[in-house]
VODOLUM-946071 format. One line per 2 residues: number of its first residue (from 1); their letters; for each residue x, y, z of C-alpha. Coordinates in Angstrom, 2 decimals. Layout:
N
NUM) a) X:Y:Z | ...
This chain:
387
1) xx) -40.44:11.02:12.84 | -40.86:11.03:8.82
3) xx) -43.25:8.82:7.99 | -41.83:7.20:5.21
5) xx) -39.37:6.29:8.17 | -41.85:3.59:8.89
7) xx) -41.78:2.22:5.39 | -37.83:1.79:5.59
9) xx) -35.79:-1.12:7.01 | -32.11:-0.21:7.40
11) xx) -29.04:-2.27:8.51 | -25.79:-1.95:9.38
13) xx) -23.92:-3.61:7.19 | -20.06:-4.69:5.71
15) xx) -16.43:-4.82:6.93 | -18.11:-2.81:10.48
17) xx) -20.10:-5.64:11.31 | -17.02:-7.95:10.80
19) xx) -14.34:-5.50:12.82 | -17.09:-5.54:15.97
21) xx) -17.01:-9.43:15.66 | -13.94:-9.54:15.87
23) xx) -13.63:-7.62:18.72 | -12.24:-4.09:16.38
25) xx) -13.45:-0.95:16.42 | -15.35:-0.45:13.52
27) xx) -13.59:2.72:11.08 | -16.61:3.29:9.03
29) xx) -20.01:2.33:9.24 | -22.30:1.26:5.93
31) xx) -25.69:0.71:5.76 | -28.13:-1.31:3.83
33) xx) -31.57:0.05:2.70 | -33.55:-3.34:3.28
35) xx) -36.99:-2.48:2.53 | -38.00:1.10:0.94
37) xx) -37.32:2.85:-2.19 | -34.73:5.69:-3.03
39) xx) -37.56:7.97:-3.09 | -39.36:7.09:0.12
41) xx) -35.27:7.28:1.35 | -34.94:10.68:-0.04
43) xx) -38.27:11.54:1.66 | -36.93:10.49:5.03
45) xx) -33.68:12.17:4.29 | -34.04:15.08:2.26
47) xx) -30.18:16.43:3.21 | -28.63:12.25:1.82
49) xx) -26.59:13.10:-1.49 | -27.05:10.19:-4.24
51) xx) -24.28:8.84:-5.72 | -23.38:5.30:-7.88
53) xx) -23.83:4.23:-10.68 | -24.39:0.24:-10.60
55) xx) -26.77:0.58:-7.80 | -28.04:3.69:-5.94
57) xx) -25.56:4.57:-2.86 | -26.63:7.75:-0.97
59) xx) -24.44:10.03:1.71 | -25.25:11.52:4.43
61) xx) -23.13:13.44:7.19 | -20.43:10.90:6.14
63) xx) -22.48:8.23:6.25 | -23.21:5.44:3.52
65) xx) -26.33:4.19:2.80 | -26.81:1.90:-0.09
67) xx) -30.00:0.02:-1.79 | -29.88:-3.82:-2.24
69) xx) -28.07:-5.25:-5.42 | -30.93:-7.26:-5.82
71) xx) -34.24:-7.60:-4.68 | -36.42:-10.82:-3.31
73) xx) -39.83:-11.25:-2.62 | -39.68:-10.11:1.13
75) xx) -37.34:-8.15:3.03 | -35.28:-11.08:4.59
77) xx) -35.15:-12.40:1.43 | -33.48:-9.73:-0.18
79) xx) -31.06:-9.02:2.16 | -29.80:-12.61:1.84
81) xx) -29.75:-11.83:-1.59 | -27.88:-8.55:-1.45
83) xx) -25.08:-10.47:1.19 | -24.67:-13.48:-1.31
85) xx) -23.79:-10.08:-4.43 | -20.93:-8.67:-1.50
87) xx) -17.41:-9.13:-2.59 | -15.85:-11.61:0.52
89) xx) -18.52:-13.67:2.61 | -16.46:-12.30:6.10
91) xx) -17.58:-8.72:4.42 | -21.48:-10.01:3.96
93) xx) -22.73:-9.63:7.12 | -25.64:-7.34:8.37
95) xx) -26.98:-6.52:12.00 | -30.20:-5.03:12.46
97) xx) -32.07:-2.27:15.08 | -33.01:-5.17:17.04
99) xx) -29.87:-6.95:16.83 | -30.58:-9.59:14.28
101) xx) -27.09:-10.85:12.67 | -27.70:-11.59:9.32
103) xx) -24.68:-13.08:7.24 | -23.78:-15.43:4.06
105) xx) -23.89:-18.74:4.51 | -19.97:-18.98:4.91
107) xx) -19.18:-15.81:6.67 | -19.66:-16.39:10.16
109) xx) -17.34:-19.86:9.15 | -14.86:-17.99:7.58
111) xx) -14.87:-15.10:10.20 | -13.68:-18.08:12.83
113) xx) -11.50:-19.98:10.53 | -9.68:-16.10:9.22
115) xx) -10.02:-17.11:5.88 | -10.80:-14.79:3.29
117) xx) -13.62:-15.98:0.09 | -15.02:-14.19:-2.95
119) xx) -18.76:-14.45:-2.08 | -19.69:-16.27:-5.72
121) xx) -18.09:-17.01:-8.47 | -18.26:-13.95:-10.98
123) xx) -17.14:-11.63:-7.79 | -14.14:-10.03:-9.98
125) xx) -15.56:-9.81:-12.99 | -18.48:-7.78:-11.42
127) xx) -16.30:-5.82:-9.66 | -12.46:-6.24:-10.87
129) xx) -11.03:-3.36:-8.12 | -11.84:-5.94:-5.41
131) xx) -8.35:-8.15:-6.16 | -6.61:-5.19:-5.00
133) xx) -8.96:-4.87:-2.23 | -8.20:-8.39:-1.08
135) xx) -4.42:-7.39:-1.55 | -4.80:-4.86:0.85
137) xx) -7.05:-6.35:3.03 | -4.36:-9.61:3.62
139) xx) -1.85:-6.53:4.39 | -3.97:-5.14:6.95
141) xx) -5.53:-8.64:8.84 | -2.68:-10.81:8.19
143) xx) -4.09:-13.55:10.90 | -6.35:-14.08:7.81
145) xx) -5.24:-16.95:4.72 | -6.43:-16.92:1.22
147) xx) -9.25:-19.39:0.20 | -7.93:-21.34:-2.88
149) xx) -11.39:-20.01:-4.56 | -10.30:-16.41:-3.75
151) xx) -6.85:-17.35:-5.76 | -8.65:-19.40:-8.79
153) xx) -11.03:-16.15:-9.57 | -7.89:-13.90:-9.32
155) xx) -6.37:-16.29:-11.88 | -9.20:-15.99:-13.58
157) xx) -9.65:-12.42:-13.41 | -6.40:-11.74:-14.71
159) xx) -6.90:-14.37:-17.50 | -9.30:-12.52:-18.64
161) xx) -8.02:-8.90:-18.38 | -10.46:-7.74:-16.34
163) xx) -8.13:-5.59:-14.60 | -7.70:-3.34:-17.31
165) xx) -10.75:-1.84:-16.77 | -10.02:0.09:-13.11
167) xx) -9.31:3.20:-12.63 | -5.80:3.50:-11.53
169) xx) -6.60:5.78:-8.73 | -8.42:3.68:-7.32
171) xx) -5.53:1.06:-6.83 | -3.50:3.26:-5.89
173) xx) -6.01:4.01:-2.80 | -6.01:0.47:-2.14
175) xx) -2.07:0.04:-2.09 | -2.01:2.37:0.32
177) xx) -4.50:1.11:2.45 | -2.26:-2.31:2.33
179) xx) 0.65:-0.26:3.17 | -0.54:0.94:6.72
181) xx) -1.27:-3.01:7.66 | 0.65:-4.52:9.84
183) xx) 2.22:-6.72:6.68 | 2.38:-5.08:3.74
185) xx) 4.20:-7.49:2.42 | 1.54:-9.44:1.47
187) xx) -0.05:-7.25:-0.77 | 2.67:-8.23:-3.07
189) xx) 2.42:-11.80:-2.40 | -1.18:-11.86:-2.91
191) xx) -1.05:-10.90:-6.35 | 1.77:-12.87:-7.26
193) xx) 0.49:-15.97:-6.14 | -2.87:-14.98:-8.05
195) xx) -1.15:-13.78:-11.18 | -2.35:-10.36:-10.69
197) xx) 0.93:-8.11:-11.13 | -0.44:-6.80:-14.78
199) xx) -0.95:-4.48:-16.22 | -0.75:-2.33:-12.94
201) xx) 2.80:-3.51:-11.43 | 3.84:-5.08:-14.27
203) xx) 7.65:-4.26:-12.64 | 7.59:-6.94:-10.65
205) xx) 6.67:-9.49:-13.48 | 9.27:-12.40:-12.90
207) xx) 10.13:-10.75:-9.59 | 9.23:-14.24:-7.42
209) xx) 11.38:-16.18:-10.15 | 14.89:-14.32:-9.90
211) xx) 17.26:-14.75:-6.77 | 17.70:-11.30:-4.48
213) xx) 21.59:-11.89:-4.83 | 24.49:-14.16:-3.90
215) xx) 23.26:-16.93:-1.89 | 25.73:-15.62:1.09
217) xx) 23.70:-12.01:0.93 | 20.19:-12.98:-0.16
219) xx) 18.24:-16.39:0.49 | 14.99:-15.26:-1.50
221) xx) 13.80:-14.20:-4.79 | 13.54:-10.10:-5.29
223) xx) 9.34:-10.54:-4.79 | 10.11:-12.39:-1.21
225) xx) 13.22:-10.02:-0.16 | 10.94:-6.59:-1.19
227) xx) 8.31:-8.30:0.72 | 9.92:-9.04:4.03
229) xx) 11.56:-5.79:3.89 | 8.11:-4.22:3.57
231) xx) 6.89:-6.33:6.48 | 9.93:-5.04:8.42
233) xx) 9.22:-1.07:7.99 | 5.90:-2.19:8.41
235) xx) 4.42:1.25:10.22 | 5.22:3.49:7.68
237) xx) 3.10:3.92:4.67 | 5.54:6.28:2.74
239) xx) 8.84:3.86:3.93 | 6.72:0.66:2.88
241) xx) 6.46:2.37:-0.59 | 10.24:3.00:-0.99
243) xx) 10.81:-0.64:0.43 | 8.40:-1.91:-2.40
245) xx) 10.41:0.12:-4.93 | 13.89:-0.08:-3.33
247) xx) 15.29:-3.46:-5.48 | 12.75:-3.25:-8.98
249) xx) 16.13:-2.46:-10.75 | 17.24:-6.03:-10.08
251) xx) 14.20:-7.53:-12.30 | 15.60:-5.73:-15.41
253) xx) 19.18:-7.49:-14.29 | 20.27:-9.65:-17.30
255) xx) 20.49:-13.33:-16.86 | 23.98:-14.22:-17.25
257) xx) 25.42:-11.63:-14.60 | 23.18:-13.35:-12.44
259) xx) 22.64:-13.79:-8.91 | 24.91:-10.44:-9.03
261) xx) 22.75:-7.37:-10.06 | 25.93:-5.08:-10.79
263) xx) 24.30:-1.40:-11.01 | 20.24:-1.92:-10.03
265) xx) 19.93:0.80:-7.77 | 20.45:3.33:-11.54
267) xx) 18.26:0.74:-13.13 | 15.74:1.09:-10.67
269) xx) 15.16:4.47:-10.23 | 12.97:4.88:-13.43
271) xx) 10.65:1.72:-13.28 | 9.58:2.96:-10.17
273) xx) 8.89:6.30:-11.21 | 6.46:4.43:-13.84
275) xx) 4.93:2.78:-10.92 | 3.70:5.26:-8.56
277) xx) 2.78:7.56:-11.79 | 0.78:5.08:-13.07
279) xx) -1.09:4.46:-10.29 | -1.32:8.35:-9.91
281) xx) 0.24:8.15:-6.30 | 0.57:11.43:-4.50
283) xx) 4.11:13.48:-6.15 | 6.23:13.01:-2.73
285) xx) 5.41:9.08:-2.79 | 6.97:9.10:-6.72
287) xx) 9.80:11.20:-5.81 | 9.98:8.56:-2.42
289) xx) 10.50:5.35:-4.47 | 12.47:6.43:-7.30
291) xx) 14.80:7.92:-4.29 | 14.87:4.66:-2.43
293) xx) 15.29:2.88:-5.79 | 18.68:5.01:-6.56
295) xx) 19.99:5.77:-3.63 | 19.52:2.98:-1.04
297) xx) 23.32:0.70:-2.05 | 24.53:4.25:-1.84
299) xx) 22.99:4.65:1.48 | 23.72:1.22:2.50
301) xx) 27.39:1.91:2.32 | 27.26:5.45:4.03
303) xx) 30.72:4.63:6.30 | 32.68:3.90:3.23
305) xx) 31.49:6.69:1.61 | 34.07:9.88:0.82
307) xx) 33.11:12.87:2.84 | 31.94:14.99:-0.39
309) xx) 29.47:11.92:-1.35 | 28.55:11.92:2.17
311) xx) 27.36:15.08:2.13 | 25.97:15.07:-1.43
313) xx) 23.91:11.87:-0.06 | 22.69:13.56:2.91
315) xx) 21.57:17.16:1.06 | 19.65:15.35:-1.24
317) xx) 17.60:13.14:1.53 | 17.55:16.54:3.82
319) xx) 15.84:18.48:1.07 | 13.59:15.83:-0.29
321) xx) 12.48:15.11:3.36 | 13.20:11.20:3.42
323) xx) 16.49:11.30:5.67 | 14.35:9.03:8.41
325) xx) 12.58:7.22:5.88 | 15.83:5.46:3.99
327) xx) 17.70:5.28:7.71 | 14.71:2.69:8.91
329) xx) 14.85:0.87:4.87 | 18.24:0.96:5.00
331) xx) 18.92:-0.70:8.79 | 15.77:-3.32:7.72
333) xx) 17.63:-4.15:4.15 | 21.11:-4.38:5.86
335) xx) 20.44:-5.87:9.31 | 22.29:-3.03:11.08
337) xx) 22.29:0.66:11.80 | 24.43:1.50:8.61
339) xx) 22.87:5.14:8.91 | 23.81:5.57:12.58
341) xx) 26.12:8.70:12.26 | 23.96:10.17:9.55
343) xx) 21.53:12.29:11.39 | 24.17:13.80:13.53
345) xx) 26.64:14.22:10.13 | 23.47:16.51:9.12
347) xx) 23.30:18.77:11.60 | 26.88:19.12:11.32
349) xx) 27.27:20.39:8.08 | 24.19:22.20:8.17
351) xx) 26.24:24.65:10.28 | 28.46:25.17:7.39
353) xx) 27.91:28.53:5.77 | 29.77:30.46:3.60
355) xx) 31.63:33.78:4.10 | 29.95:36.82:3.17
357) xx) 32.38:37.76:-0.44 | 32.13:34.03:-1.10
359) xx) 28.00:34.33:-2.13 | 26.34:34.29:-5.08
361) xx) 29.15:33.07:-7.48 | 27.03:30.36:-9.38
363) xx) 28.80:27.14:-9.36 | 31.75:28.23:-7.92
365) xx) 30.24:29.30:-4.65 | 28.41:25.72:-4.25
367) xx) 31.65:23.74:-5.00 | 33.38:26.19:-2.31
369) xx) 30.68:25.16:0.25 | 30.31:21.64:-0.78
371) xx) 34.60:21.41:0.14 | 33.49:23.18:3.36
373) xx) 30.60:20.35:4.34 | 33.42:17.78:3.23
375) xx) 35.77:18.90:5.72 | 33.50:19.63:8.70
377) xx) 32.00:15.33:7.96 | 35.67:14.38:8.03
379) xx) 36.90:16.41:10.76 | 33.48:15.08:13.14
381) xx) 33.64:12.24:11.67 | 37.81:11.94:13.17
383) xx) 36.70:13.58:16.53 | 33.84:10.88:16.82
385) xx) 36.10:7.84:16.32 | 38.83:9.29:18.65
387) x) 36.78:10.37:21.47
């Protein structure tokens, strides 16, 4: 054993020690360098990597080890210290090698109660990335309510435009670790109901103030219908996203055609582009919600559809990979299997193919083959409703 071992006091410490209380299994495990320095650390670990700026965070075979935020006089001392600097008192909790639980004065409270607390007051401004964490974190434990503190500092925060400051990658990893909860729904509802949409999804500015549609269609505002319908494909990180992007053409929908929103899905399709670029999401989850954004009324009307737009519909999900993705947004935003027949519409025309002299005319031959698809949707499409 390194002797500087002896000098070290190190904790587990964070959202593990909350998952094993609440009977989870923990995903990642931090730890908290009580008593030591980095160098006597580094001495006891010559292979940790150092990393951080604020405070010193080191690495080691995937591991996170991190030195107090601030010190105290003694080592119990400063670990109530460092739990009291944590972002959410459930998150400030810290078990020792003999089994010691350690936590802030409100987080074994809050833990039973499922409520979710900025640890002090200047919690945002410290750290401004951890609204976005809370977002995701109501999205993936949504037993757990919002503190009215935890909504008063995200006012605050975003009084202040604190949020300017974060990288935008960085949100982005956080939406999508709200999008693989259980309800993702609530990522959205979080920051609306703590005035956090700008400047990072400024599209749904006025979402939670506009009506969905036609009372007979819609009974919610477009930030409550995107967010049940998030909550309904709730499973799917990359459906979640198109649900979250499918209706942001309705916000741009001027007031006096209102509660109609005549031609959305077109409006749509760019605003949600903006989103996902600007929170540099991965290229298929732009191309996903724009796509859901433009093509889910389409979509949503597939049996009324003529047999070329059929099959002009169903190329472009085929290719792009998001066939099953708009089926499941499309049967949550419409209440029934309007994409039933698609799949099997697919594989039909997929058989199509043209003749050999027929090839490599340009335009010409993918009008010719286009036709063919047409007639081979209409003439299943005949067989399925007569047999």
């Amino acid at each position: 054993m390194p002797e500087n071992l002896n000098k070290l006091k190190i904790l587990i410490a964070g959202g593990s020690i909350r998952d094993l209380l609440l009977g989870r299994t923990p995903k990642d495990l931090d730890y908290l360098i009580a008593s030591g320095s980095a160098e006597e650390f580094l001495t006891a670990f010559p292979k940790a990597r150092p990393v951080g700026k604020s405070y010193e965070i080191f690495y080691l075979k995937g591991l996170e080890f991190s030195l107090p935020r601030v010190r105290g006089n003694n080592t119990d001392e400063t670990i109530d210290l460092d739990l009291q600097a944590r972002d959410f008192t459930i998150n400030s909790l810290a078990l020792d090698e003999e089994g010691e639980l350690y936590a802030h004065p409100s987080g074994l409270e809050d833990l039973y109660n499922r409520i979710l607390r900025p640890c002090f007051a200047d919690t945002f401004k410290e750290d401004p990335l951890r609204v976005f964490r809370a977002a995701a974190f109501m999205a993936r434990f949504p037993e757990f309510s919002a503190h009215p503190e935890l909504i008063a500092q995200m006012k605050r925060c975003s009084a202040n435009s604190w949020l300017k400051q974060i990288a935008p990658d960085r949100i982005g990893v956080e939406l999508r670790k709200g999008l693989n909860g259980p309800k993702p729904g609530n990522f959205l509802r979080l920051l609306i109901k703590g005035k956090c949409l700008e400047p990072w999804f400024s599209e749904f500015y006025g979402a939670d103030e506009i009506p969905a549609g036609p009372p007979e269609y819609h009974d919610k505002s477009i930030a409550g219908h995107t967010a049940e319908i998030m909550d309904k494909v709730a499973g799917d990180q990359l459906t979640c996203w198109m649900a979250m992007c499918h209706d942001l053409g309705k916000v741009l929908t001027p007031s006096e055609i209102l509660p109609s929103h005549y031609g959305h899905d077109k409006a749509g399709a760019e605003p949600a582009k903006k989103l996902g670029s600007r929170l540099m999401l991965p290229v298929k989850f732009i191309r996903a919600g724009e796509t859901a954004a433009l093509l889910h009324m389409k979509a949503g009307n597939y049996k009324e559809l003529r047999p070329g737009t059929k099959v002009d519909l169903l190329m472009k999900l085929h290719v792009s990979g998001l066939l099953e993705n708009m089926i499941n947004l499309c049967h949550a935003d419409r209440k029934e299997e309007v994409l039933k027949h698609a799949p099997a519409d697919l594989a039909e025309i997929l058989k199509v193919s043209l003749p050999i002299h027929e090839r490599n005319l340009g335009k010409k031959s993918g009008e010719k083959l286009r036709n063919m698809r047409a007639m081979r949707i209409k003439a299943f499409s005949s067989n399925r409703k007569w047999a």
